[in-house]
N, C-alpha and C positions, 0 to 999 in steps of 0.2 A: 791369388797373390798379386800385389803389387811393384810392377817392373819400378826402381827406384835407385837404380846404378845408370843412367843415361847419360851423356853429357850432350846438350847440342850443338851442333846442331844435328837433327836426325830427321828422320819421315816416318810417320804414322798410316799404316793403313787401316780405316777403318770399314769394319764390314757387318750391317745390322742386316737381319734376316726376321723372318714369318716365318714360320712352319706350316705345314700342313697337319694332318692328322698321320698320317704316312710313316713313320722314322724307321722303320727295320733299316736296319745299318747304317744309321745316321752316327750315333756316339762311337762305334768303331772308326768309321773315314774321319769324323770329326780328329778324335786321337792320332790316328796316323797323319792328318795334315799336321796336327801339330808338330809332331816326332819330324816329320819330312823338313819340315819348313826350318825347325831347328839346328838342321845341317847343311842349311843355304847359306851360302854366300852373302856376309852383308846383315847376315838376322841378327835383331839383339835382343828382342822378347818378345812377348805376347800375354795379354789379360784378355778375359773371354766370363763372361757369363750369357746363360741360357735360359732364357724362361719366355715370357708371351711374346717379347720381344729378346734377339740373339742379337747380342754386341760382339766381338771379338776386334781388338786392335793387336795389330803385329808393328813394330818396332823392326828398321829397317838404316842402315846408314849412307846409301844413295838411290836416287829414280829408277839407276838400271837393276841394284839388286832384286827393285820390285818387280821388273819388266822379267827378271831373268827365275824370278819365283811362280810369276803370272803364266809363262811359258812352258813350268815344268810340267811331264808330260804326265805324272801321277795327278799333279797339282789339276791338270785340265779334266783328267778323266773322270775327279770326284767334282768336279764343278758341273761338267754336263749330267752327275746322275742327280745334282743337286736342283739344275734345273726340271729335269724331267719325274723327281721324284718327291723330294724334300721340301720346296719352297714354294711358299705362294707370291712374295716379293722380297727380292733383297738390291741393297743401295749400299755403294761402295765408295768411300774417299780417301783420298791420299791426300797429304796432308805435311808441311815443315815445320817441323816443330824448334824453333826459335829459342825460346825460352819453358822453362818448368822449376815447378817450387812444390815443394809437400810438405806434411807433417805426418809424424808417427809418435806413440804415445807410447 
């Protein structure tokens, strides 16, 4: 689904990932980050698809709510098993998102 109720200005986190071969309980943590994060402070959406390359942007409406999502203590525990389990590289940006225009048919 696409997030399409925003107004900006807002912050985009974007975060593309590599898999490994590895996923036993990847799409469960994956779910609950989502579920978690949608009870933060500040969240306003998320679009996420997964395949050879994993996209996921969260939708944010200030730096700290990022800082204070970044920090949460679920949020870090699925991140280091992400490190040590699930990823072979991931690269993260944040992002102000200024301006946006769509269409839907």
């Amino acid at each position: 689904m696409i997030v399409d109720n925003l107004e900006p200005t807002y912050y985009a986190v974007i975060f593309t990932t590599i898999t490994n071969d590895n996923l036993d309980g990847y799409q469960e943590t994956a779910q609950r980050m989502e579920e978690l994060a949608g009870i933060q402070k500040g969240y306003l959406g998320i679009e996420s698809t997964r395949n050879e390359i994993g996209i996921t942007v969260s939708y944010w409406q200030t730096l700290d709510d990022i800082v204070a999502w970044k920090n949460n203590v679920e949020h870090t525990e699925a991140r280091n098993l992400g490190r040590e389990k699930w990823y072979k590289q991931y690269q993260l940006r944040i992002c102000k998102v200024e301006r946006e225009y769509g269409f839907k048919n």
